[in-house]
C-alpha positions in Angstrom: 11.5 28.4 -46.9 10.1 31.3 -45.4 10.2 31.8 -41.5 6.2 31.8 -41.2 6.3 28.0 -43.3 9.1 27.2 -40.9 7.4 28.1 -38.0 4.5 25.8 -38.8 6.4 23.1 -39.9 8.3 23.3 -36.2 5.2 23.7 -34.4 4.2 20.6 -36.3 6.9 18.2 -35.5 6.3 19.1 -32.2 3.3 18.5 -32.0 3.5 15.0 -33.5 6.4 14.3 -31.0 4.6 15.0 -27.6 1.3 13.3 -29.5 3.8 10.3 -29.8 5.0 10.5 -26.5 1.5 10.5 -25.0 0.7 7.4 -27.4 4.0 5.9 -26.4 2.9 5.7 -22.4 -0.3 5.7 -22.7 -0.4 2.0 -23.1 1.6 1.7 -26.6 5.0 -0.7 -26.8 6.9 1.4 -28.7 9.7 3.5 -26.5 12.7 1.5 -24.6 10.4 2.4 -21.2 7.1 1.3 -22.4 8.9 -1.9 -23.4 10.6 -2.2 -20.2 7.5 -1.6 -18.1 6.0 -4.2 -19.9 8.1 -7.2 -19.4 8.3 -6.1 -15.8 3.9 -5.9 -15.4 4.4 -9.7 -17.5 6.6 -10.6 -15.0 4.2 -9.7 -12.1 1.5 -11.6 -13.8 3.7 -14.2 -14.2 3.8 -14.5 -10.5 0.7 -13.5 -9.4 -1.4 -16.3 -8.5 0.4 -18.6 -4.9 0.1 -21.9 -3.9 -1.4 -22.8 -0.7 0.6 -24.4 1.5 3.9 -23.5 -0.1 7.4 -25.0 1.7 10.6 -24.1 1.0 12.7 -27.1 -0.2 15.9 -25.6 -1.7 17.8 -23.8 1.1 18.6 -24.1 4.7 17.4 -21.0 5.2 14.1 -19.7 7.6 11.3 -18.1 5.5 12.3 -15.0 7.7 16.1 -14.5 7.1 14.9 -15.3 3.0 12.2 -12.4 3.6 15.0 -9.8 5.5 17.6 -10.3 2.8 14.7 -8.5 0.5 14.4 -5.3 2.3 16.4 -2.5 0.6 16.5 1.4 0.6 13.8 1.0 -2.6 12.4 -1.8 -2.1 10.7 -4.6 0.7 10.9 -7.8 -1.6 12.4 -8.0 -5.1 10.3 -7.7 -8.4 11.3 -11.8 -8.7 10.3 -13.6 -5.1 9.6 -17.3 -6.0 10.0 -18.0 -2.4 6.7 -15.6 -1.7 4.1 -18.5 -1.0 6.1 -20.2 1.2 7.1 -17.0 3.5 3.1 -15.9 3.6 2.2 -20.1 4.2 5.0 -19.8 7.1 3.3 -16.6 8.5 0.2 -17.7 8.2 0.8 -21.0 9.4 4.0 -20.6 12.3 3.4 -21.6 15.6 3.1 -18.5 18.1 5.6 -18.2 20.9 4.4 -15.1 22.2 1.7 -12.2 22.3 1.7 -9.1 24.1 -0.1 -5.6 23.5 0.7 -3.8 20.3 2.9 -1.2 20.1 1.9 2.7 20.5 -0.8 3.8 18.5 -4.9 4.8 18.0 -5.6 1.2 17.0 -6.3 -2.4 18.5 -3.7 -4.6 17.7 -1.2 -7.3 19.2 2.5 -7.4 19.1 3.3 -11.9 18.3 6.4 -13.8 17.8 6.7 -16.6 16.1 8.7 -19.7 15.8 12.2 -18.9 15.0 11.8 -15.4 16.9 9.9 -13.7 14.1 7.8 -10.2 15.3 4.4 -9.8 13.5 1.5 -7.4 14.0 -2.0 -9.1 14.4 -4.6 -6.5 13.4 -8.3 -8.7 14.5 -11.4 -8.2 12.4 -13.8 -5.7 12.9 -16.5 -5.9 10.7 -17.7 -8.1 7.9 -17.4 -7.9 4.3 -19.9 -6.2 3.2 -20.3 -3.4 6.0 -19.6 -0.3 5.1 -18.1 2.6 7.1 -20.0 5.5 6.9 -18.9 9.3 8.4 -15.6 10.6 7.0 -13.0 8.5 4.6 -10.7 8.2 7.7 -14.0 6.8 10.3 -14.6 3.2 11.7 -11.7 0.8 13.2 -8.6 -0.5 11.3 -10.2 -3.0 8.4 -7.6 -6.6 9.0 -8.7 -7.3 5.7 -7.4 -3.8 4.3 -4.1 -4.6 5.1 -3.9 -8.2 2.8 -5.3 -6.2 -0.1 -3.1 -3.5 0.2 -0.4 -5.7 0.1 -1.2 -6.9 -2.9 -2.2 -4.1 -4.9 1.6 -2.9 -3.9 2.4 -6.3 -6.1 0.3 -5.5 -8.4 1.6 -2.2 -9.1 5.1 -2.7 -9.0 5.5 -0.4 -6.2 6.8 -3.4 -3.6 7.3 -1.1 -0.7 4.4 -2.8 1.5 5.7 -5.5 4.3 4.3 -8.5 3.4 0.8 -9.2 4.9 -1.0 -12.4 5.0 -4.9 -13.1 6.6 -4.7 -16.3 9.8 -7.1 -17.6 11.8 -6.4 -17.5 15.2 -7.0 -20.0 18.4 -7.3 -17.5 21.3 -7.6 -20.4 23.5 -5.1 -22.7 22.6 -2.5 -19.9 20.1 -2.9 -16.8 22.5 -3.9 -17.1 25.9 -1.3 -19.7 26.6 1.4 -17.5 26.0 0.3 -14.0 26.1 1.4 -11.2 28.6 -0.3 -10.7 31.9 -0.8 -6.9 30.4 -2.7 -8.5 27.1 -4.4 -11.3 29.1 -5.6 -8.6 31.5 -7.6 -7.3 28.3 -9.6 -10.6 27.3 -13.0 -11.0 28.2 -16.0 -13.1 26.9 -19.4 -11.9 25.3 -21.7 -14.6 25.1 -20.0 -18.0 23.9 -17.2 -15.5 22.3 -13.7 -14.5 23.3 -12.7 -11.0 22.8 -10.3 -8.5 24.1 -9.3 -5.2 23.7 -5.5 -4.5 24.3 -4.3 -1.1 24.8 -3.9 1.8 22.5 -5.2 5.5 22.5 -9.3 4.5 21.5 -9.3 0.8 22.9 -11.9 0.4 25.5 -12.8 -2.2 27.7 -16.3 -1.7 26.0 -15.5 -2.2 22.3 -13.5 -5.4 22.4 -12.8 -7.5 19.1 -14.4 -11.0 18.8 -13.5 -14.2 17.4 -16.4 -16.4 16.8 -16.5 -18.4 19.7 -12.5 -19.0 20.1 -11.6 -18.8 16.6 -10.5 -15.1 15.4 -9.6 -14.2 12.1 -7.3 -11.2 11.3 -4.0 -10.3 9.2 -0.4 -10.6 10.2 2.0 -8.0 9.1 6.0 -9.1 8.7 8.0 -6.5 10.7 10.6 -5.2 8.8 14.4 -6.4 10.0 15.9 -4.6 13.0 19.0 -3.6 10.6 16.4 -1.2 8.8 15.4 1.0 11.7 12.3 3.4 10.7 11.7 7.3 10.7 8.7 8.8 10.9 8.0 11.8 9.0 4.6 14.1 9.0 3.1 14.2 5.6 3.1 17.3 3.4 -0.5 16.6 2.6 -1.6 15.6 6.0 -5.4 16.6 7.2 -5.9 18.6 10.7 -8.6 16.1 11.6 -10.3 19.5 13.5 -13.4 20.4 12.4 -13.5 24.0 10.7 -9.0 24.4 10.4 -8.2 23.1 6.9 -4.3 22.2 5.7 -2.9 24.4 3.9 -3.2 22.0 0.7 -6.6 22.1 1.4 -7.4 26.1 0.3 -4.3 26.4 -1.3 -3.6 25.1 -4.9 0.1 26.0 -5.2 0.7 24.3 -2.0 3.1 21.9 -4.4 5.4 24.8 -5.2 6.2 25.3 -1.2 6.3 21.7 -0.9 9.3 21.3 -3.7 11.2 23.8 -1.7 11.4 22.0 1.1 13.9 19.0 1.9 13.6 15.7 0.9 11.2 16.9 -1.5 13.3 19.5 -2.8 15.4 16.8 -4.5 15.7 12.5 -4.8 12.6 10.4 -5.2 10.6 11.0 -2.2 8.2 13.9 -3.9 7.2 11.3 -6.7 7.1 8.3 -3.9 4.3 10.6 -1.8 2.6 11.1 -5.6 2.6 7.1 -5.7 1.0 6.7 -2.5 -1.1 8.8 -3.4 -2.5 7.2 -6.1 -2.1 3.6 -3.9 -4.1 5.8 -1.4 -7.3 6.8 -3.8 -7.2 3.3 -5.0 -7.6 2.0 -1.5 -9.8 4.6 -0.1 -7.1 5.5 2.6 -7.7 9.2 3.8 -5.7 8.6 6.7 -2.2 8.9 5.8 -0.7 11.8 8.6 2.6 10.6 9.0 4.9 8.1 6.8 7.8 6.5 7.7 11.1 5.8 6.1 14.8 4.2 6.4 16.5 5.9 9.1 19.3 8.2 8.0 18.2 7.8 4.4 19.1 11.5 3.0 15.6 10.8 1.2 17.1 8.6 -1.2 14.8 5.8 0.7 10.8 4.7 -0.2 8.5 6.0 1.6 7.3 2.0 3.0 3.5 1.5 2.6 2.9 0.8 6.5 -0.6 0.7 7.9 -2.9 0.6 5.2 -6.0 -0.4 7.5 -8.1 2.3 7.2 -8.9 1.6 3.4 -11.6 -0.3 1.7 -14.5 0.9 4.1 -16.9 2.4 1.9 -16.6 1.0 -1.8 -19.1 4.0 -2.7 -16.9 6.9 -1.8 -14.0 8.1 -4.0 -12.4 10.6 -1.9 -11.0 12.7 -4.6 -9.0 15.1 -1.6 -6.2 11.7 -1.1 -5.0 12.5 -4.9 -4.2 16.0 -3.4 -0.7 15.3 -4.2 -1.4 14.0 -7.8 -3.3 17.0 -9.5 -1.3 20.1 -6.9 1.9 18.9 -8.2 0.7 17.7 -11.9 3.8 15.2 -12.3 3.8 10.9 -12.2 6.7 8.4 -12.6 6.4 7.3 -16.3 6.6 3.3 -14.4 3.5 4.5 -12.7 2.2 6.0 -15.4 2.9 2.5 -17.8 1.8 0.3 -15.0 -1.8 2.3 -14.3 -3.2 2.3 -18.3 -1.4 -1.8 -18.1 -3.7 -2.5 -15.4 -6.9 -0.4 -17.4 -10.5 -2.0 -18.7 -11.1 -4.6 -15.7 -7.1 -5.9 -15.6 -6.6 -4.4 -12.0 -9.6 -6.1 -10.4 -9.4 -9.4 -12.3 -5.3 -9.4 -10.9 -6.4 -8.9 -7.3 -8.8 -11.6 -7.0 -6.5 -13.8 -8.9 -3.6 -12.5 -6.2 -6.6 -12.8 -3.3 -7.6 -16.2 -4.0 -4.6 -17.2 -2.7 -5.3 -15.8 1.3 -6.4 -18.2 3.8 -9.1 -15.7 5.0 -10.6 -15.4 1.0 -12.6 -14.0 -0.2 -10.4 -11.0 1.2 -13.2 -8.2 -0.5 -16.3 -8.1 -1.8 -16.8 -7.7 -5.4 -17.8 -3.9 -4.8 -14.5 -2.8 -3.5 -13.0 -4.7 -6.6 -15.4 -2.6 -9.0 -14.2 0.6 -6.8 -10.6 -0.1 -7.6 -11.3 -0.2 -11.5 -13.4 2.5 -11.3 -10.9 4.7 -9.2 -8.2 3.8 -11.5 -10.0 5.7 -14.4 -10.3 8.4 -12.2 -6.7 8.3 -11.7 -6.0 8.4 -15.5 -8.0 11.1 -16.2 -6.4 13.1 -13.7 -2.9 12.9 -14.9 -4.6 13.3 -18.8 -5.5 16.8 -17.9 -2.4 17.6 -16.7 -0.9 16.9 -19.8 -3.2 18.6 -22.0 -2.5 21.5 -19.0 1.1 21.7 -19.2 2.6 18.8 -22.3 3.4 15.4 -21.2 7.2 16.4 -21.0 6.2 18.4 -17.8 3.8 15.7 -16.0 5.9 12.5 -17.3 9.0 12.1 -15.0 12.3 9.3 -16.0 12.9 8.2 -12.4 14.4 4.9 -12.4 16.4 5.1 -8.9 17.9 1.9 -8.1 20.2 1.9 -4.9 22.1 -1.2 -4.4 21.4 -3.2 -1.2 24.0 -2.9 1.1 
């Protein structure tokens, strides 16, 4: 055969093999990873849907020492967590033994404990439903509601680096007052027939309090993560100046990627592809307000980067702040999980799985059916994104094997 035929027949069988590739994880069943990814999403859907007022009957064990001995370097709760329900019925559900001021911070929140000694964050509700936040994709107070949906859209795509999160009503009177702190009492006040108070951060005032309706306030309760697992906070790459007229560097520059890849932990380990992930959690969610991340302390960036504070997400159902995929279309790359699990989750399956996880909340309906269109229709966006990288550069370039799994100590 001559060395012209040979050269096309070549370029042909390569062709058909990054074709096959594409087909192969772009929601086809054919490779061992496809395969894989797809018993794992069947899994999730398996376990989707929670029964109110869950108990646990089989061990001795408190729902909180079941949810510490999750937490690992890669992940908060396992891909398997039958005992789920009955941790979120005991968080939503546990009496409160104590409330003080929330720790530091720009937002209003309380600092609880509940029976058996377990810390959670009470973030109260702001707004209803169907307001929308208007102004920049980072404006308007910390959404309580956010932070339930977030935490299961991190279910739902597999990530499983979110703290567990559940929606309560609250008793001020009779739950709070009773054993708060003189420095969080000192914050209560009443509007009308309403309770409210504001707490203490960097933008609480005395003249924006939150509300409950009459005593009763609804909000979410975030799990904190287990004392063994001490935090570290990091800035992130793709951070916005939040000053008028200075732009990041990722902002003006579009090989801002290449600088980042030089420098440590994203120079080698998972972390670069975990800040792509969140990313894309990020767009989903309409959270523009990701500065800083934290992770396992002393983690020589082999740890996630943990989905903490997702409040400031699902404000405006009509905005699709394309900037938060910064990350995504810079560095033209995606975990081929991620990848799977986003064209699994395609035509309507990623909003029909969150109001099926959602029903579940004691403060449902968690979001309107506007922010569930927005997640479907962001998810396309999403997928087209990472489609033009690979016609850009070949699926072998954008498609990354990263299956890290660290054991738990």
């Amino acid at each position: 055969m001559k060395l012209k035929q040979r050269m096309v027949v070549l370029c042909a069988v390569l062709l058909l093999l990054g074709l096959a590739k594409i087909f192969l994880l772009d929601g086809g069943e054919g490779s061992a990873a496809s395969r894989r990814d797809l018993r794992a999403f069947r899994k999730m859907e398996a376990g989707l849907s929670l029964s109110r007022g869950a108990r646990l009957t089989h061990t001795l064990q408190s729902p909180w020492e079941i949810a510490s001995q999750w937490v690992g370097p890669r992940e908060v709760y396992p891909e398997e967590t039958p005992e789920l329900a009955a941790v979120l019925t005991s968080l939503s559900s546990a009496r409160i033994e104590r409330a003080d001021v929330g720790y530091k911070g720009t937002q209003l929140k309380a600092l609880l404990v509940l029976d058996g000694g377990q810390k959670v964050v009470f973030k109260p509700k702001r707004y209803n439903r169907n307001y929308v936040v208007e102004g920049e994709p980072y404006a308007g107070y910390d959404r309580h509601n956010a932070e339930v949906a977030a935490f299961h859209l991190d279910r739902i795509l597999g990530f499983r680096r979110a703290p567990l999160v559940v929606g309560r009503n609250v008793n001020l009177r009779t739950e709070i007052k009773p054993v708060a702190t003189d420095q969080l009492l000192g914050t209560f006040l009443m509007q009308g027939n309403n309770t409210c108070f504001y707490g203490k951060c960097y933008y609480c005032r005395e003249s924006e309090p939150a509300c409950a309706e009459g005593e009763i306030m609804e909000g979410s309760l975030t799990l904190w993560l287990p004392d063994v697992w001490p935090l570290q906070k990091h800035r992130h790459p793709w951070g916005r100046t939040y000053r008028e007229g200075k732009l990041a560097r990722w902002e003006y520059d579009e090989s801002y990627c290449e600088a980042v890849k030089k420098m440590p932990p994203y120079d080698a380990g998972p972390r670069l592809l975990d800040v792509i992930d969140t990313a894309i959690f990020d767009y989903l969610i309409g959270n523009a307000d990701r500065h800083h991340y934290e992770s396992f302390q002393d983690d020589g960036g082999a740890s996630m980067l943990i989905l903490l504070d997702n409040a400031k997400s699902f404000g405006n159902a009509a905005l699709d702040e394309r900037s938060i995929l910064a990350p995504l279309y810079q560095c033209c790359m995606i975990r081929v999980s991620t990848w799977n699990r986003l064209n699994l989750l395609r035509s309507g399956a990623l909003s029909a799985a969150m109001r099926q996880a959602l029903a579940f909340d004691p403060i449902h309906p968690v979001l309107s059916e506007t922010h569930l269109a927005a997640l479907d229709r962001r998810l396309s966006g999403v997928i087209a994104t990472v489609k033009q990288c690979m016609e850009a550069q070949g699926p072998d370039n954008t498609l990354i094997e990263d299956r890290m799994n660290l054991p738990h100590p």
